[in-house]
N, C-alpha and C positions, 0 to 999 in steps of 0.2 A: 663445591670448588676447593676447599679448602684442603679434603681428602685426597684429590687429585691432585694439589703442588705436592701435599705429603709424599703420596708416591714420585713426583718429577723429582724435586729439590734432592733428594740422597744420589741421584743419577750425575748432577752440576755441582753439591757440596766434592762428590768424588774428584770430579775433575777439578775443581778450585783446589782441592788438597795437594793433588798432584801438580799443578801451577805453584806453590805457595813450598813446597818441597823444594823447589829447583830455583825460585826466584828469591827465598831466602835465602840462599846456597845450603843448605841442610844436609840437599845430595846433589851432587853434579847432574848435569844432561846426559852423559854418557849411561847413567843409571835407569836415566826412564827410554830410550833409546834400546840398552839391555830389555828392559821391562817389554818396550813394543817389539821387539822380535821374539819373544816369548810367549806375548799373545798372538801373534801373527802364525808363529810356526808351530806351536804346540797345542796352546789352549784351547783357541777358537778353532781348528780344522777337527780337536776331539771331540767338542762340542757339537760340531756342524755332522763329524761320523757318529757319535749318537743317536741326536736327534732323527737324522736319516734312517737308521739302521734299527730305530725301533718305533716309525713314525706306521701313524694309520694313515694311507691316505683315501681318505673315503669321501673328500670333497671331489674326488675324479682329477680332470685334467687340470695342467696345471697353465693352460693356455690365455683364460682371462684372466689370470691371476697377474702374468708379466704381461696382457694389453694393456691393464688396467694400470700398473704400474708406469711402465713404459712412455703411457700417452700422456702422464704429468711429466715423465724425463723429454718426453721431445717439443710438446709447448713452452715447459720455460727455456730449456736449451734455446730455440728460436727464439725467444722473447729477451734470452740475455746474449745474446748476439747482434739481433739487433738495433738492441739500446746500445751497444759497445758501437756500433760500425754508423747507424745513422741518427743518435740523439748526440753522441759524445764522440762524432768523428773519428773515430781510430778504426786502424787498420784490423786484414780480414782474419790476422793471428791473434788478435786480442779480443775480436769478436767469437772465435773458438771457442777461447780460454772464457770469455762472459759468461759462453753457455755451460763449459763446463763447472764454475764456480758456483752458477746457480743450478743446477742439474744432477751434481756429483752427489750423494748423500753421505753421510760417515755410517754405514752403515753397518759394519762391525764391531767399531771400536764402541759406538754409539746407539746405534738401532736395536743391537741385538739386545742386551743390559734392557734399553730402556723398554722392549716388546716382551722380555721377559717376566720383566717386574709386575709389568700392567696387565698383558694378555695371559700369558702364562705358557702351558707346551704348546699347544694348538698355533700361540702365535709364533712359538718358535719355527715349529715347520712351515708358513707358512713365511719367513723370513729366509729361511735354508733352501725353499724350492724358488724363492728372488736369484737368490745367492747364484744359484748353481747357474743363471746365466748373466747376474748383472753387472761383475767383475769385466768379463768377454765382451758385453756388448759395450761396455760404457767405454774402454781401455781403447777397441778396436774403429769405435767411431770417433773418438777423440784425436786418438795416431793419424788416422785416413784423412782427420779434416783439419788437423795442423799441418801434414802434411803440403796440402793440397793449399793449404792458405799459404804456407810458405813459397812455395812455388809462382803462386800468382803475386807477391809481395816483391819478390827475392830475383825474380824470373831466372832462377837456377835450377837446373835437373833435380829431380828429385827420384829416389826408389820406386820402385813399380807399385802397384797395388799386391801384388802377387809378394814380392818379397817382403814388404810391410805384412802382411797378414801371416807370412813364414815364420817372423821374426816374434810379431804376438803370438803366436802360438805355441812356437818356443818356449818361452815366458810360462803361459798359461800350463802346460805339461808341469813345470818345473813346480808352479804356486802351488802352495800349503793349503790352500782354501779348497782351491780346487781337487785336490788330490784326497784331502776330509771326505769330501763330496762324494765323488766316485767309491771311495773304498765302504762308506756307511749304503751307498746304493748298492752296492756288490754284495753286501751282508744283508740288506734287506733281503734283498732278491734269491739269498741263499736257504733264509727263514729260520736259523741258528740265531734263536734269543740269547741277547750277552745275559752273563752270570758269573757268579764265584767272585774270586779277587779281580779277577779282569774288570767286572763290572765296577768295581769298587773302585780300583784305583779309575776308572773312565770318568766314575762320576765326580771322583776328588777333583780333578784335572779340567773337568767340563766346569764345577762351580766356582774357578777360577777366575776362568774368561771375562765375566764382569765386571769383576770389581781390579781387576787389573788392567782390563782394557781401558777403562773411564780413567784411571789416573796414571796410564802412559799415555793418555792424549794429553792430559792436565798438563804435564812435565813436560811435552814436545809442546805446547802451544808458546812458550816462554821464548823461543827462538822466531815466533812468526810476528805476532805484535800488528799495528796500524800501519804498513809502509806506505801509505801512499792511497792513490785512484779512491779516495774518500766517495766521491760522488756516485760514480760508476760500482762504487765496492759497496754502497748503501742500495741502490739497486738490485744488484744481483742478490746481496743479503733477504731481500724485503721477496724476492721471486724465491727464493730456496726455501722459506719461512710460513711464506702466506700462500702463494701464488701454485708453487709444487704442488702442496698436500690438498689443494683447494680443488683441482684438475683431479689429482689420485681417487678423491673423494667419489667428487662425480663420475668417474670412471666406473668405481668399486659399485655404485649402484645399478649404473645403464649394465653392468656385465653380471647382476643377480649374487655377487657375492655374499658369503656369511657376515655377519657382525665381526666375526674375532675375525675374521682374514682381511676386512675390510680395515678395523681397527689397526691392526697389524701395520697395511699397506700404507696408512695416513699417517700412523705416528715415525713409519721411516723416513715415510718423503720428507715431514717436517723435522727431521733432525738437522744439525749443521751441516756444513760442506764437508767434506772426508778430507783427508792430507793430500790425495791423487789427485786436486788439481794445484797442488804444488809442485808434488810430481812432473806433471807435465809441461809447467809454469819451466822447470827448473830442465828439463829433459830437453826443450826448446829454447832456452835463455829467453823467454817473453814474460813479462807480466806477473813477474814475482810480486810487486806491491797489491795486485788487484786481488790474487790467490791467498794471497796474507792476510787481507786485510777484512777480505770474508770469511775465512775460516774465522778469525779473532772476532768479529762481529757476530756474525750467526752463533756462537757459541757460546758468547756471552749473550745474547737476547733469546736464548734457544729455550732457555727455562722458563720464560715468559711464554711465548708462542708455544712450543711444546704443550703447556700446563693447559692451555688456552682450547689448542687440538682435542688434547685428553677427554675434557670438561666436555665437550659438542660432542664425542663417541661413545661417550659413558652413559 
């Protein structure tokens, strides 16, 4: 056990640094802010066109891989919805948002670093071929079902389904992530191994992503803190934590997966909440305290649970 916090603990000392940078004013928020559109737009999409671009993929399809995934995102989703809507009363946009908080995973800033450390390349591809659709499904069932909450809340018009899915799609052309994605599939497919300087400055640029992603969360989390929905935000924390990776699991086995893809797929679900149900928290003026107050929770119990994950897949 001890060897496995080794590995956890460098993942959550990063992101304490980065907290402890910004909350002892050292360096403004604006810096780690700079920091996460850095990893957002540069680091992590070269990393993601790497890994793509020179991935085997000889486990085949990649279709139990996102069942497997998927069926722990839509049991807790339900499960933190309807602890939001019928344990703790509240309405059907903050039972959205429940699902989302416990559902959402960090799983760039977060997952990747931490699959890296532990699995190694194997688990990185097998984080990269999540990637390529869990941004789009997770963004585009959250839009639809806030939407739809609001509406029945609000009893206001709301946008089509059609123009809602126009509008994420927009978005999604535009993301960094997704655009990594494509371009390292397009070079796979071309079968032009990188090399020379290209490769070099790729790889400078890819071993980046980690350690700068973990401590621009560190530094954004300083702005999020305990606001509020204590109750309901220990909930969803405890379904993001335990609950998520617990489904992944048993997924990962009924669908015959490998160890390291299995691995992979447990210690993402078990990461913290990601910033995007702030996002959406914030894109809807609903439920900022609840979206806050589980990112800060999960995050700080993440190295406990995480380590805990590790320890049972090792």
């Amino acid at each position: 056990m001890s060897d496995i916090f080794q590995n956890v603990l460098p993942i959550f000392i990063l992101i304490l640094a980065g907290w402890l940078l910004v909350r002892l004013g050292y360096l403004k928020p604006a810096v780690g802010e700079a920091l996460g559109d850095f990893v957002f737009r540069v680091a992590v999409p070269i990393l993601l066109f790497r890994t793509i671009a020179e991935a085997d993929f000889k486990d085949g399809s990649p279709w139990p891989l996102w069942v497997a995934y998927f069926s722990g995102v839509a049991v807790t989703w339900t499960l933190g919805h309807v602890a939001a809507t019928l344990v703790f009363g509240r309405d059907a946009r903050m039972g959205v948002l429940a699902g989302v908080s416990s559902a959402f995973a960090n799983t760039v800033f977060i997952g990747l670093p931490l699959v890296s450390r532990i699995v190694g390349e194997e688990g990185i591809v097998a984080i990269s071929i999540l990637l390529s659709v869990h941004l789009p499904v997770m963004m585009i069932a959250g839009t639809l079902l806030m939407e739809r909450a609001e509406r029945r809340a609000g009893g206001k018009p709301g946008q089509s389904p059609l123009q809602l899915l126009a509008g994420v799609a927009r978005n999604l052309v535009r993301n960094p992530l997704v655009i990594g994605l494509a371009c390292g599939a397009a070079f796979h497919l071309i079968g032009q191994p990188l090399g020379g300087p290209v490769k070099t400055v790729v790889d400078q640029l890819a071993s980046m992503a980690a350690p700068a992603a973990l401590i621009s969360i560190g530094m954004a989390l300083d702005k999020y803190g305990l606001a509020g929905n204590l109750g309901l935000a220990s909930v969803t924390s405890v379904l993001k934590l335990a609950v998520m990776p617990a489904v992944v699991y048993a997924s990962c086995h009924l669908l015959g997966l490998n160890d390291n893809w299995t691995t992979a797929l447990v210690l993402t679900s078990a990461v913290p909440t990601g910033v995007n149900a702030w996002l959406i928290a914030n894109h809807f003026n609903v439920g900022h305290g609840l979206a806050s107050s589980t990112i800060t929770l999960t995050t700080a119990l993440g190295v406990i649970s995480v380590s805990v994950w590790a320890y049972l897949l090792m």
